[in-house]
GUSEDO-41292 format. One record per atom (N, C-alpha, C, O): residue in three letters; x, y, z. Coordinates in steps of 0.05 Angstrom, whole numbers, padded with zeros to 5 digits, always signed. Layout:
BEGIN
ALAXYZ;...
***
This chain:
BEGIN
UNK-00097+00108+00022;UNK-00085+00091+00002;UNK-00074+00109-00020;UNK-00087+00124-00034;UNK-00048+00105-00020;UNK-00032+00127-00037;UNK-00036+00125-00062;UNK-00027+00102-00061;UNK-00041+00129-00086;UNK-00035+00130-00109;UNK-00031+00143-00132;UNK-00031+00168-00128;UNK-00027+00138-00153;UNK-00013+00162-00187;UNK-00042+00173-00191;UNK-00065+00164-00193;UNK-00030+00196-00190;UNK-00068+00209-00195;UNK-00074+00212-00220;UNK-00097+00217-00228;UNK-00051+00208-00237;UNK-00052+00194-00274;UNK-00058+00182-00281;UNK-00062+00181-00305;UNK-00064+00155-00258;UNK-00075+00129-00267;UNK-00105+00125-00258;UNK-00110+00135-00237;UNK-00118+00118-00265;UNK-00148+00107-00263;UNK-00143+00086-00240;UNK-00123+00072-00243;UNK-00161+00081-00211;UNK-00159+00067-00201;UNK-00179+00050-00194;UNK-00198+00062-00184;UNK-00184+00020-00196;UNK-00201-00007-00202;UNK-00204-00006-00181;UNK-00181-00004-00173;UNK-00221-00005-00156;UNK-00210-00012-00138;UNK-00239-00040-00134;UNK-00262-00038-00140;UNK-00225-00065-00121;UNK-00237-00091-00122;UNK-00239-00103-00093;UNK-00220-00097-00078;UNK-00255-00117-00083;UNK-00268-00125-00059;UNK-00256-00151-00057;UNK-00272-00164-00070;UNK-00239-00168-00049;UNK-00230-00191-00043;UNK-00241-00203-00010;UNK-00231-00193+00010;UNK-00262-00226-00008;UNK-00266-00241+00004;UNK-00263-00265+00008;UNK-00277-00275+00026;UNK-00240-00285-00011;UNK-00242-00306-00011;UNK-00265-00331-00022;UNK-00262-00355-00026;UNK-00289-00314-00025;UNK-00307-00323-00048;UNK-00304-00323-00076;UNK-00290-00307-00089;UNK-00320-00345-00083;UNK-00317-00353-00114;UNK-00324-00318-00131;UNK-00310-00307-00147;UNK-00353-00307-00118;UNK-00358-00289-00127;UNK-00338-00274-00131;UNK-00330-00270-00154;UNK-00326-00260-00107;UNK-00300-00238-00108;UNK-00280-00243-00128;UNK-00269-00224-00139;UNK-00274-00272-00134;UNK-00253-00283-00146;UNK-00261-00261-00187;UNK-00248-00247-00203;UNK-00287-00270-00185;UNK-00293-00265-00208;UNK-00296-00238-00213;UNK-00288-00232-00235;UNK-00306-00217-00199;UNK-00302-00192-00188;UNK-00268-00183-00189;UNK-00264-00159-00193;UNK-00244-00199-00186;UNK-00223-00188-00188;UNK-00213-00185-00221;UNK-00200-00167-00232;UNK-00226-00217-00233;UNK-00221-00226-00259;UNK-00229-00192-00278;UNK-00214-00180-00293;UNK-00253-00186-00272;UNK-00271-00162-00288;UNK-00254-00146-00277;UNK-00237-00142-00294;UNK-00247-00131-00255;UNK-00232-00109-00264;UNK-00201-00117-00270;UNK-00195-00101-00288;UNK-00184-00130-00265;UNK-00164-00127-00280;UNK-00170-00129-00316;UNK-00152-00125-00332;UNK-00195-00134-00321;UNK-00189-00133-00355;UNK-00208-00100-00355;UNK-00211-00088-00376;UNK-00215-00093-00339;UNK-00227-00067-00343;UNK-00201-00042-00339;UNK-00200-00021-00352;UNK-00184-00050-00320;UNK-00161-00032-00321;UNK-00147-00036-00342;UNK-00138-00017-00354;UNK-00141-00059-00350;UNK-00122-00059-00374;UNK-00147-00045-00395;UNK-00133-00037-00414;UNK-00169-00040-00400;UNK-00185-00019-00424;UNK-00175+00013-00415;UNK-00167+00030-00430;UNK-00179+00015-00385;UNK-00170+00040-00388;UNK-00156+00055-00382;UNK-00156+00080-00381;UNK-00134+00031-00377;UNK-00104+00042-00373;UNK-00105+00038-00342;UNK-00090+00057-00335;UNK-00111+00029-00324;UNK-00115+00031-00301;UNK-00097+00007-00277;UNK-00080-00010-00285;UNK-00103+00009-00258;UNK-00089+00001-00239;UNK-00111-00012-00225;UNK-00133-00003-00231;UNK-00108-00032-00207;UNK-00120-00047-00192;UNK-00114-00054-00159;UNK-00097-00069-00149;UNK-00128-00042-00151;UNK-00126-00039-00113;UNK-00146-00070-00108;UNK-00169-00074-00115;UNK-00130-00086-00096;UNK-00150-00107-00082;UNK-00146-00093-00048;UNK-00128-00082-00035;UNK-00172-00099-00042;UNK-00171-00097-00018;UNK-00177-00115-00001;UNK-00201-00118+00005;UNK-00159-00127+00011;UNK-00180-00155+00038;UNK-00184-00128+00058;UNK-00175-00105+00058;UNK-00207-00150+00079;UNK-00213-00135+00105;UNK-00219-00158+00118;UNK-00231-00179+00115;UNK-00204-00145+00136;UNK-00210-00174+00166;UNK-00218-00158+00190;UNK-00210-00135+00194;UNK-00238-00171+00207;UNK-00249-00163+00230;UNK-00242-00181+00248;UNK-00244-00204+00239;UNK-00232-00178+00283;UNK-00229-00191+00298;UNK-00247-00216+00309;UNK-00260-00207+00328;UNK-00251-00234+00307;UNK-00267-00256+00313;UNK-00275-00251+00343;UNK-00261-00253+00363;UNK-00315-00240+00341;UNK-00328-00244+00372;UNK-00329-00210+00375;UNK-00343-00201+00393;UNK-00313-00190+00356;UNK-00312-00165+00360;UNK-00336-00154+00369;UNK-00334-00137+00386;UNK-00356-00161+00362;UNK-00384-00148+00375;UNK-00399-00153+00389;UNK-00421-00144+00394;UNK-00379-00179+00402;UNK-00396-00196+00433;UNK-00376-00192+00457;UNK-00352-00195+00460;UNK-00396-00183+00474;UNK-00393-00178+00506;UNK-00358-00190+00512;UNK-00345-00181+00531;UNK-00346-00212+00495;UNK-00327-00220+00509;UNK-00319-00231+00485;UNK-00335-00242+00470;UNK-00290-00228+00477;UNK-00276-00237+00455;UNK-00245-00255+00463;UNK-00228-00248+00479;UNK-00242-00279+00446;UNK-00221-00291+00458;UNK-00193-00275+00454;UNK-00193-00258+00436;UNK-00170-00277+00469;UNK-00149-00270+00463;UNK-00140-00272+00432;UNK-00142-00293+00421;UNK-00131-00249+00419;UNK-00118-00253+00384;UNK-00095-00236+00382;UNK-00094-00214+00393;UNK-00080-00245+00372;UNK-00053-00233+00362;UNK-00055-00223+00335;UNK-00048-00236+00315;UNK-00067-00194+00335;UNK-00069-00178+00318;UNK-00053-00178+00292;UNK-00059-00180+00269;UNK-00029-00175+00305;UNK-00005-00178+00281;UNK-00010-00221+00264;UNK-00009-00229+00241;UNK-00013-00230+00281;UNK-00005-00250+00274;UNK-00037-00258+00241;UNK-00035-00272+00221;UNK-00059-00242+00253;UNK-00085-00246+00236;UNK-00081-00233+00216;UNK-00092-00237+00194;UNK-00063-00212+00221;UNK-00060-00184+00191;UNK-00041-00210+00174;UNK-00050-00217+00152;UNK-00022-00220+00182;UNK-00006-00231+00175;UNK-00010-00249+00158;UNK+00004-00246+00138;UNK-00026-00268+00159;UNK-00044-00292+00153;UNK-00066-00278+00130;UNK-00076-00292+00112;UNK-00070-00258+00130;UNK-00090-00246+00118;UNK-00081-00237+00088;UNK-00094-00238+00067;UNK-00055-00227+00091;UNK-00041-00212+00067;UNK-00025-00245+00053;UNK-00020-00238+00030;UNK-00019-00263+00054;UNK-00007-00282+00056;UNK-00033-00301+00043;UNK-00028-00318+00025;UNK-00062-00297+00054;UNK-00079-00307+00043;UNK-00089-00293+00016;UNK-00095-00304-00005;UNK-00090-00263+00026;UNK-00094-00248-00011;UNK-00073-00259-00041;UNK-00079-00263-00065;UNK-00042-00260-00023;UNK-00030-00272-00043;UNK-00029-00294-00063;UNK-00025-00293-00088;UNK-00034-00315-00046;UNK-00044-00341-00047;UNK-00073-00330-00067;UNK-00072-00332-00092;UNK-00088-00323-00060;UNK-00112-00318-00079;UNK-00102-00306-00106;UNK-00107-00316-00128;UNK-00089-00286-00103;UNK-00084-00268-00122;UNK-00064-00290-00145;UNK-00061-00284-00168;UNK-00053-00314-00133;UNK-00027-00313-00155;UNK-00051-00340-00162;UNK-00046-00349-00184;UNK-00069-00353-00152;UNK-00081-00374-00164;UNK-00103-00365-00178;UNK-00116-00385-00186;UNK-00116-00341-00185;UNK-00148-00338-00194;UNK-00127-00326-00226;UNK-00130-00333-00249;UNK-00105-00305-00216;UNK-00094-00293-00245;UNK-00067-00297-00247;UNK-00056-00277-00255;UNK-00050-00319-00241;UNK-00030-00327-00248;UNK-00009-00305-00236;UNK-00015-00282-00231;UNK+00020-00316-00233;UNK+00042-00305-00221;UNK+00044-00271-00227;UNK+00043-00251-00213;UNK+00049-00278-00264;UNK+00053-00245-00275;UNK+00031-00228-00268;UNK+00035-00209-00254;UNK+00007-00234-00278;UNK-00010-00216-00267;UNK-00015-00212-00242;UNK-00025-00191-00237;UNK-00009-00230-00221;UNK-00020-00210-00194;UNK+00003-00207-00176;UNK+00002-00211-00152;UNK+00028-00196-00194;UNK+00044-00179-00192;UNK+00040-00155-00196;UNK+00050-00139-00179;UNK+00028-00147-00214;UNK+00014-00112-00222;UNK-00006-00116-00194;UNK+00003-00104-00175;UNK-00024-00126-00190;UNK-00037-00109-00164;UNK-00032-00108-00140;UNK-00021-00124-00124;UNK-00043-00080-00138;UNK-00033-00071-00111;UNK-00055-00085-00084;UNK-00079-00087-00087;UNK-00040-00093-00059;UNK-00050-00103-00051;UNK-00060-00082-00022;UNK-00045-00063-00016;UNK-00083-00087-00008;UNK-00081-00072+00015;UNK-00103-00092+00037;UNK-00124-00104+00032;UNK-00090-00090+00057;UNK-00100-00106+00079;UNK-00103-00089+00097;UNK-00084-00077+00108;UNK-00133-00085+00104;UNK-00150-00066+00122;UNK-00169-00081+00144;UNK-00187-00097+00140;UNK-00160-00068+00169;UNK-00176-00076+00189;UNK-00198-00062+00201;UNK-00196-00041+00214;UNK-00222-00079+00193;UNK-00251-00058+00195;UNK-00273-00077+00181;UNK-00271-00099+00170;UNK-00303-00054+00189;UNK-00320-00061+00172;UNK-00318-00070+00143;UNK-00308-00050+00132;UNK-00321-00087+00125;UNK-00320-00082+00097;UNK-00328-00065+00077;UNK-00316-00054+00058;UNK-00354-00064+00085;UNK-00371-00037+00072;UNK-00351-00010+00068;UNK-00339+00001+00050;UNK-00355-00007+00102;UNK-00340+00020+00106;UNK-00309+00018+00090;UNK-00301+00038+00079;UNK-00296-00002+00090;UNK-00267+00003+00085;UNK-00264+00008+00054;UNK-00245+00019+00043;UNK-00289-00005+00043;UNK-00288-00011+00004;UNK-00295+00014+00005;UNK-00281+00025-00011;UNK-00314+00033+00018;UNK-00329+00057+00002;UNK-00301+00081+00013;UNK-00297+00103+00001;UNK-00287+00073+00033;UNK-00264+00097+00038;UNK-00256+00087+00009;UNK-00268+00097-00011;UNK-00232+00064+00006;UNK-00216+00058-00012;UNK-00219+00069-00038;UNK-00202+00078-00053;UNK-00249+00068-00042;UNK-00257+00071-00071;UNK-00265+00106-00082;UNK-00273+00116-00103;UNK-00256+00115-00057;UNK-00265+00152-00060;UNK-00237+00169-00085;UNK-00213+00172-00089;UNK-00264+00177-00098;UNK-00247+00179-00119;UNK-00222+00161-00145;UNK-00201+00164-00158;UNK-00243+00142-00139;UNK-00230+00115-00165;UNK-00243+00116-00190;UNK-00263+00131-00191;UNK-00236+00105-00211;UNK-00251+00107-00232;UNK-00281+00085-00234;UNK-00299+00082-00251;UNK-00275+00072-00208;UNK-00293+00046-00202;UNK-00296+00027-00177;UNK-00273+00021-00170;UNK-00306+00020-00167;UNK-00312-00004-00140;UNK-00322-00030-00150;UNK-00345-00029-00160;UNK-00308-00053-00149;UNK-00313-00074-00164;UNK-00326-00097-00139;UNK-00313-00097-00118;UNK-00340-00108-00141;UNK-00344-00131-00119;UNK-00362-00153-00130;UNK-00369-00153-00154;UNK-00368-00173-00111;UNK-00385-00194-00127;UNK-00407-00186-00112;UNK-00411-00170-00094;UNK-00425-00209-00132;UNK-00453-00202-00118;UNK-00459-00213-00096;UNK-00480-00208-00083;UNK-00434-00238-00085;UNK-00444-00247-00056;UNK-00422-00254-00055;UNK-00408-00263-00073;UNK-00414-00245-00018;UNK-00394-00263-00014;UNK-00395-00282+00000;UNK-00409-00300-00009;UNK-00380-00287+00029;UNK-00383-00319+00031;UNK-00403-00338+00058;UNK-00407-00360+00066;UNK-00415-00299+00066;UNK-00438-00305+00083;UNK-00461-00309+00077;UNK-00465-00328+00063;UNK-00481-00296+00084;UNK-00511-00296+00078;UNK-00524-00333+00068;UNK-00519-00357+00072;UNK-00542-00316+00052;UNK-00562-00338+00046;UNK-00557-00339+00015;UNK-00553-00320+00000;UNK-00557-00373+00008;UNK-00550-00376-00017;UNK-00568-00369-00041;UNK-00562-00370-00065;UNK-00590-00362-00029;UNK-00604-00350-00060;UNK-00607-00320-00061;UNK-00624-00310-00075;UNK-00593-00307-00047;UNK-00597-00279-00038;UNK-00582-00266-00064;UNK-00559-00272-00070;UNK-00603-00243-00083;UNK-00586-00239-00103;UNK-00566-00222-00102;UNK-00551-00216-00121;UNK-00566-00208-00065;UNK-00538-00189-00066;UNK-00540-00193-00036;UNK-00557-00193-00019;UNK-00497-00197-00039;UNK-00499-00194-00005;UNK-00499-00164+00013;UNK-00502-00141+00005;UNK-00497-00172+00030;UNK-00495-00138+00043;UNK-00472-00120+00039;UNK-00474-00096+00040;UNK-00451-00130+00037;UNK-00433-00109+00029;UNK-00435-00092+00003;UNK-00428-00070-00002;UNK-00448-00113-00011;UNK-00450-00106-00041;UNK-00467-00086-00045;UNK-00462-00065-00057;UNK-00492-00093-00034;UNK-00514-00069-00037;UNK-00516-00051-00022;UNK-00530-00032-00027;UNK-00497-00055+00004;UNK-00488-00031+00013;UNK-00471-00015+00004;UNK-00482+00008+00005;UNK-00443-00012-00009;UNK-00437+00001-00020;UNK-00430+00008-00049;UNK-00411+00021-00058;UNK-00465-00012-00067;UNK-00478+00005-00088;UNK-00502+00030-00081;UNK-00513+00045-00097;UNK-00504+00031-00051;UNK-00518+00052-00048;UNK-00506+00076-00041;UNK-00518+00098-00044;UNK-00478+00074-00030;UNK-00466+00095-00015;UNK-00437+00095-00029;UNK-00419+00091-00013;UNK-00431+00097-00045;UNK-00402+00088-00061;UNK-00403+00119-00080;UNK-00420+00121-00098;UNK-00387+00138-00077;UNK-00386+00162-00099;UNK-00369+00162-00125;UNK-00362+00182-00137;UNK-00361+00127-00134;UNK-00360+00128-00156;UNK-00384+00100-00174;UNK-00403+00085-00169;UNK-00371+00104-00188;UNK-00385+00079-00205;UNK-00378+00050-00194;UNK-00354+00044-00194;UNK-00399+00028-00184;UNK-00398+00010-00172;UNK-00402-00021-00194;UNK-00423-00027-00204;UNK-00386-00030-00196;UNK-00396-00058-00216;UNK-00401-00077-00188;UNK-00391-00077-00165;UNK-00425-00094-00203;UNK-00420-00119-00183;UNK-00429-00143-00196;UNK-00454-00146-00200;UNK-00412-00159-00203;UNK-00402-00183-00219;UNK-00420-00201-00210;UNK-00423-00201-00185;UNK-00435-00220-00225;UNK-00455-00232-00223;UNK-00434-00265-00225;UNK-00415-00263-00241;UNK-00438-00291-00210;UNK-00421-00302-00218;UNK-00414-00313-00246;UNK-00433-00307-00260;UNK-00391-00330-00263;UNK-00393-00336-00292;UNK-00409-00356-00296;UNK-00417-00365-00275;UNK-00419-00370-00318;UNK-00426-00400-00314;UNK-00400-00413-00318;UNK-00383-00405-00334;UNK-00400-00434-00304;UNK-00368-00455-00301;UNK-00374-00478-00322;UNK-00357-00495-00326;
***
């Protein structure tokens, strides 16, 4: 993931959860403190990928749907102008693995504290506390707001 090596880079975990949502909210006002830039990253994995037999998918057509769904997120959680400044990236893979590449050498790794699997009283999901353990920069992870 290419970027200005002048700029500070946010980099933020987008899952389509409320949590993530709020997780994007915190670092775009943390880049705007330090002058910084904001990498969302979705990640999509092929549906059945780790069972014996997976249905037919049109790869292109899921990336497709996927970046199209970040947008849609991005222009309703922070409005048109702002999620024009972020940069968007749509990665196919583990999540863990793809946030702790993305975030090598950022000024930060932003994510929520759950996203839209697990168990509802769980105070962190697994991506999260996975890569607050293995992440080589500074990791926030956004607790949700009260509404």
């Amino acid at each position: 993931m290419d970027s200005d090596v002048s700029e500070p880079r946010v980099v933020v975990g987008l899952d389509g959860s409320p949590s993530s949502y709020d997780a994007l909210r915190w670092a775009v006002r943390y880049a705007g403190l330090v002058g910084g830039v904001v990498e969302a990253i979705a990640v999509w994995e092929l549906p059945g990928m780790y069972a014996w037999s997976a249905p037919a998918v049109d790869m292109d057509m899921d990336l497709d749907e996927t970046r199209q769904q970040l947008q849609r997120e991005l222009t309703d959680v922070l409005g048109a102008d702002a999620a024009g400044s972020v940069r968007t990236h749509v990665v196919h893979g583990n999540p863990a693995d793809v946030l702790l590449r993305a975030a090598q050498g950022a000024e930060a790794l932003v994510v929520g504290c759950r996203g839209r699997g697990g168990f509802a009283r769980a105070l962190l999901g697994s991506v999260s506390q996975h890569v607050s353990q293995h992440a080589d920069c500074p990791v926030v992870i956004v607790r949700p707001e009260d509404r």
